[in-house]
C-alpha positions, 0 to 999 in steps of 0.5 A: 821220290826215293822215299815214296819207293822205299815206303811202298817196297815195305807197304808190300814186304809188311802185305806179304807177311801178313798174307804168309802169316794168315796163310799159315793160321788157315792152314794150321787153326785147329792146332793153333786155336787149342794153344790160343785156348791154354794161353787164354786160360792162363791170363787171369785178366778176368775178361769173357771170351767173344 
């Protein structure tokens, strides 16, 4: 049982931070998808953008 508790307390820290992490890029996508937009012209993998 221990090991089920502490399985699901860090289920719920990794949900928390994924939610804090797509809070903050909603708040912040125009800033955010300019850099996405350097980043993707620099990688030289040859691949469109979708």
């Amino acid at each position: 049982m221990p090991d089920l508790l502490d399985e699901l307390a860090e289920r719920a820290e990794a949900d928390d931070l994924l939610a804090a992490a797509n809070d903050h890029f909603a708040a912040h996508g125009e800033e955010h998808r300019g850099e996405v937009e350097v980043w993707d012209g620099v990688t030289g993998d040859g691949l469109a953008r979708t």
